[in-house]
ZAMARGU-4260 file (C-alpha; in steps of 0.2 Angstrom, whole numbers, plus 5000, padded with zeros to 4 digits):
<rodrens>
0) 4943/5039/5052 | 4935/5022/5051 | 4931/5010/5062 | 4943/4997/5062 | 4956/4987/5072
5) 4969/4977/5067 | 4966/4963/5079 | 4986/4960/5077 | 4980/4951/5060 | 4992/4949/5046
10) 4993/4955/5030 | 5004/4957/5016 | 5012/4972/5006 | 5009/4965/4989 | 5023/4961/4976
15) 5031/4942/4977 | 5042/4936/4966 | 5032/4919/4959 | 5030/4916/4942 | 5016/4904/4944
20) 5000/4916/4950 | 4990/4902/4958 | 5007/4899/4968 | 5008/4916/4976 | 4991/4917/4978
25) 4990/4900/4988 | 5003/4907/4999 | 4996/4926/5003 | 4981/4915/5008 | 4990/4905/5020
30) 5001/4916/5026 | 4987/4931/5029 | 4970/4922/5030 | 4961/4936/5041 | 4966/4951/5029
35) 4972/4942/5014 | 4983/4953/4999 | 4980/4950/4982 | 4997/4950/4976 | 5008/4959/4964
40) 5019/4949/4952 | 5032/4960/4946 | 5040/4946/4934 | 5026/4949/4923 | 5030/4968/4915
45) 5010/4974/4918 | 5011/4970/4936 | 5028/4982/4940 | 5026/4994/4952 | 5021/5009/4940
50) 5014/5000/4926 | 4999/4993/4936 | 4993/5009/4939 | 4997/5019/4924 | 4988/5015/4912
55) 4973/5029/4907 | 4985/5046/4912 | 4985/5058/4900 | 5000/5059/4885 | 5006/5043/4890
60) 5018/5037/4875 | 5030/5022/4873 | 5046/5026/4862 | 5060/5018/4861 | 5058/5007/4874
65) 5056/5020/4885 | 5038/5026/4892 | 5035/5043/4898 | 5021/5056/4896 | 5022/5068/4882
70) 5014/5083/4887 | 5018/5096/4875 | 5003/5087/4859 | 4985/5091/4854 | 4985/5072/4858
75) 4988/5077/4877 | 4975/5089/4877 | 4960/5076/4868 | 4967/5065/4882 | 4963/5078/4896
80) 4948/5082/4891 | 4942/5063/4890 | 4949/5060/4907 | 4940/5074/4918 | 4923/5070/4906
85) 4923/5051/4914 | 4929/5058/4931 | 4914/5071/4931 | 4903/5057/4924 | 4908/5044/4938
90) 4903/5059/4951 | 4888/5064/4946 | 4882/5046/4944 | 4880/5043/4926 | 4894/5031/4923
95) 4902/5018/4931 | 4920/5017/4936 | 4920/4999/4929 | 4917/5005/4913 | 4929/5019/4911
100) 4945/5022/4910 | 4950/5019/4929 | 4947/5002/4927 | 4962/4991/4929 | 4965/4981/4911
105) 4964/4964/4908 | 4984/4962/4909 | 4987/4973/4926 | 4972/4964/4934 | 4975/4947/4929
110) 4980/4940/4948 | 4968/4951/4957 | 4956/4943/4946 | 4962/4927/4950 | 4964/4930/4969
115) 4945/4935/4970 | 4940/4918/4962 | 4952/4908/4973 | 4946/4919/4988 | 4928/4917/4981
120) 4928/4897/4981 | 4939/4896/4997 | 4927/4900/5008 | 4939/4909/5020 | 4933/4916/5037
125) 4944/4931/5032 | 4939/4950/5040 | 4944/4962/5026 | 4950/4961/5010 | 4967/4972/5005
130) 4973/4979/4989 | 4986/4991/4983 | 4990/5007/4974 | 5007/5017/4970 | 5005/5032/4981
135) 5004/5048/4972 | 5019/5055/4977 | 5033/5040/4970 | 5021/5039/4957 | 5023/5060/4953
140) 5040/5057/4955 | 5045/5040/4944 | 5035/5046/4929 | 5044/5059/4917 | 5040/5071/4904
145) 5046/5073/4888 | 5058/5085/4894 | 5065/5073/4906 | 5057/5084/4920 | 5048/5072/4935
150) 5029/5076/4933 | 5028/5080/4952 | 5032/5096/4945 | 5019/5102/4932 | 5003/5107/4940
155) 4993/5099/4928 | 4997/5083/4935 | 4995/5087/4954 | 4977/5088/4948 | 4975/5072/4936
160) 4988/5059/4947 | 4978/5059/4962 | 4961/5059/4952 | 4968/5044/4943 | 4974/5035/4957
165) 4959/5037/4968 | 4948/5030/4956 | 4961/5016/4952 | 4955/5013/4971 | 4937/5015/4967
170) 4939/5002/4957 | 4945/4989/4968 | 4937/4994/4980 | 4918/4991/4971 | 4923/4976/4965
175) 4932/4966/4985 | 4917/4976/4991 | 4905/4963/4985 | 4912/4951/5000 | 4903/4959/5010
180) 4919/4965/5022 | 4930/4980/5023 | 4944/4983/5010 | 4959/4992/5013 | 4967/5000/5001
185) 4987/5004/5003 | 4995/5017/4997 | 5014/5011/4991 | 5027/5025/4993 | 5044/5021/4993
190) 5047/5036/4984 | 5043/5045/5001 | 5061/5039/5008 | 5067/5050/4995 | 5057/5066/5002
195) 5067/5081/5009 | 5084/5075/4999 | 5090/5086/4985 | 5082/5079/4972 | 5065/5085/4979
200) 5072/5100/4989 | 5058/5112/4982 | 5044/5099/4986 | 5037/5105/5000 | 5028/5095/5015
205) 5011/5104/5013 | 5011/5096/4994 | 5015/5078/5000 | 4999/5079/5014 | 4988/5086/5001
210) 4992/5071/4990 | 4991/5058/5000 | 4974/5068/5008 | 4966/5067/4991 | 4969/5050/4985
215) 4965/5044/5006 | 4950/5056/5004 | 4946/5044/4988 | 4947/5026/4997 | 4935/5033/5010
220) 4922/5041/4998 | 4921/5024/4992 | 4919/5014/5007 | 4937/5010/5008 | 4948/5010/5023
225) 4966/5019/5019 | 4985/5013/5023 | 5002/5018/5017 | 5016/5010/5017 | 5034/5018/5017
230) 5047/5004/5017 | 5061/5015/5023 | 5065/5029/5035 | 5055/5046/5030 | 5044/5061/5039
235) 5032/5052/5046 | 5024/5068/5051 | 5018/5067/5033 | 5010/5052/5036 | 5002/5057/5052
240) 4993/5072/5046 | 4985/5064/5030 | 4971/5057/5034 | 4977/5038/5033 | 4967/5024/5044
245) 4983/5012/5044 | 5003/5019/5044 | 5014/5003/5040 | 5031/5005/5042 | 5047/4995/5044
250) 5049/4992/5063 | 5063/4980/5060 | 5075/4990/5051 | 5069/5008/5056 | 5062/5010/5073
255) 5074/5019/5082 | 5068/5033/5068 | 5051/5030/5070 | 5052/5029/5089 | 5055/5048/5086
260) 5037/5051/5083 | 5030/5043/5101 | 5016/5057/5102 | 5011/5057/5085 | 5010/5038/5087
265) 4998/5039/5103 | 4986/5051/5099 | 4984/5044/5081 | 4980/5029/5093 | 4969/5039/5100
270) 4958/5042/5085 | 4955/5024/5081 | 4970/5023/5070 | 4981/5006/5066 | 4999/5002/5064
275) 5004/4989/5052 | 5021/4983/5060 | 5034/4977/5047 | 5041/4963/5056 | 5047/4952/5047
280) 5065/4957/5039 | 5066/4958/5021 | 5082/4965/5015 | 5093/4948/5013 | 5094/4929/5014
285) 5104/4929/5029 | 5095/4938/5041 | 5077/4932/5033 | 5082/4913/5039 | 5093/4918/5055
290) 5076/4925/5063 | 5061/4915/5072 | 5043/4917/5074 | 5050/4919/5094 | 5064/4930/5089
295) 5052/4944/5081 | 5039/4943/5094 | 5050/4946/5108 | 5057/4960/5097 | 5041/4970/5092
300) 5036/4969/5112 | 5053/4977/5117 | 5050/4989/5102 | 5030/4993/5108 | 5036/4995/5126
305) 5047/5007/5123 | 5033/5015/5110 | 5022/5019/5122 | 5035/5019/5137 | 5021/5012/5150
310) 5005/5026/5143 | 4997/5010/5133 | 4996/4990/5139 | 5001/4980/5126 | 4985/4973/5123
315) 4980/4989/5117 | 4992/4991/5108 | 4989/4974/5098 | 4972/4979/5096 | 4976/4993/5085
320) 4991/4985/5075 | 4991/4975/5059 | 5008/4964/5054 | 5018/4965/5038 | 5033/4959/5030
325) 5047/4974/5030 | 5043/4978/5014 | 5036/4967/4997 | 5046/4950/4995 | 5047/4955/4976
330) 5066/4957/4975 | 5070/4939/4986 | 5067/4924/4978 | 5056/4912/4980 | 5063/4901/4994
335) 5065/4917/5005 | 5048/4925/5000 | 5041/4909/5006 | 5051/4908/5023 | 5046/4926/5024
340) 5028/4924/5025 | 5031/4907/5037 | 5037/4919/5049 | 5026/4932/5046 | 5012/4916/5050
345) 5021/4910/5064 | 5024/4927/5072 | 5005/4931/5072 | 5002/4916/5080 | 5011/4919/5093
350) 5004/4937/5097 | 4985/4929/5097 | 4989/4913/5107 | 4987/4920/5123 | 5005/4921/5128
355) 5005/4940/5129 | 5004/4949/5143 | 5001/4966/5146
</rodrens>
């Protein structure tokens, strides 16, 4: 695991709703200066959630409107073979990730582009940089064959996704390494709410830990630091035994589920883990501007009290825990996305002036 503390830092979860880039960007600085987020914009169609990241997987086709892999073509089988020949030339050394097809295009990487100029030229005191993936499992799971059939289950997927999406990581990664700071790397996996409902009765636990191993085992190979973030209730025992560095989760709506999972919690403490608090509600207007910077902070001590139900001092406990919004402020618009990130701001400042107490 590597060494890192959250500091009780802020940082951001990635999509926002602005349709002007320099916009969002101006405001994920403000509101995360420490671990600033380049951010997602999901109005622009190569920014969405599963397109960002697709681009490059094998038998991928576009018809009628609708994009899916076609897995059943001698096209499907060029593709393969082109795709382990640049992942077994980025192993042994002989190519680089920036020139193959793990590279991010010009269209899915126009505002991280844009977010390293602006962080370049702001001269920023910051401690890391963070960037984002889909996880492996909601990424298995929202792509289909040309049967219909979720990709989660054909083997020869389980292989290529996680390949693809740890050198989609690579990628950042070589590039916000330049900064001369640690990166992290999240892991997005709202499909992981999902896990254990009848849809994906006959996907089994040891499959999900593997995944998320794989592409975690990725971020570290190249110098990353590795999060997730699950923006609903799940089995966080998948999280725990995976490998990650950072587990975000939403403590405002969820933590009398995630409270569940107090020994885990502890000893991934133990092990130089981090939480990444998601603090700030999300879900609607009303509760997003009936909340304080006040109101949260005295909520997440209550929450961390009971946690660790006196066997860690809050000031532990800040040392190892990052804040977030709930969940991304995609959805909201851009009033609330701002208000959002006002009180994520606010909040933080209130857990690092001094006024906690152990």
């Amino acid at each position: 695991m590597k060494t890192f503390q959250g500091l009780g830092s802020a940082t951001l979860i990635g999509s926002m709703p602005q349709t002007d880039r320099e916009t969002a960007i101006d405001l994920a600085l403000q509101a995360a200066p420490e671990i600033p987020a380049w951010p997602q914009l999901p109005i622009y169609p190569a920014e969405q959630m599963m397109a960002q990241y697709i681009e490059g997987l094998p038998g991928l086709v576009t018809e009628e409107g609708k994009q899916f892999v076609r897995s059943d073509t001698v096209k499907f089988d060029e593709e393969s073979l082109l795709f382990y020949g640049q992942y077994l030339a980025i192993e042994d050394g002989s190519l680089k990730v920036d020139d193959s097809l793990f590279r991010m295009g010009e269209q899915t990487s126009t505002t991280f582009r844009r977010f390293l100029d602006t962080v370049r030229s702001a001269g920023l005191p910051f401690r890391a940089l963070k960037g984002q993936i889909t996880g492996p499992f909601t990424f298995l799971c929202g792509i289909k064959d040309q049967s219909g059939r979720a990709l989660i289950y054909d083997e020869r997927f389980l292989d290529i996704v996680p390949k693809l999406l740890g050198f989609r990581a690579r990628w950042q990664i070589d590039i916000m390494r330049t900064f001369g700071v640690p990166v992290i790397i999240f892991l997005d996996e709202p499909g992981l709410a999902g896990f254990g409902s009848s849809a994906f009765i006959t996907v089994s636990a040891e499959l999900v830990v593997k995944l998320l191993a794989e592409v975690a085992d990725a971020i570290h190979a190249a110098g990353g630091i590795a999060g997730i973030h699950i923006c609903a209730n799940t089995d966080w025992l998948l999280a725990f035994q995976s490998n990650l560095d950072i587990i975000n989760f939403d403590s405002y709506g969820y933590f009398d589920k995630f409270v569940l999972y107090r020994k885990e919690y502890v000893d991934f403490i133990a092990r130089g883990g981090n939480m990444a608090w998601g603090v700030v509600p999300t879900s609607d207007a009303e509760t997003i501007w009936a909340e304080t910077p006040e109101s949260l902070a005295g909520r997440w001590i209550a929450q961390a009290r009971e946690l660790v139900q006196g066997g860690m001092g809050l000031e532990k406990i800040l040392a190892h825990s990052l804040f977030t919004p709930a969940c991304g402020c995609g959805s909201l618009t851009e009033d609330c996305a701002a208000r959002v990130l006002d009180l994520l701001k606010g909040f933080c400042g209130i857990m690092r002036s001094g006024q906690l107490r152990a």
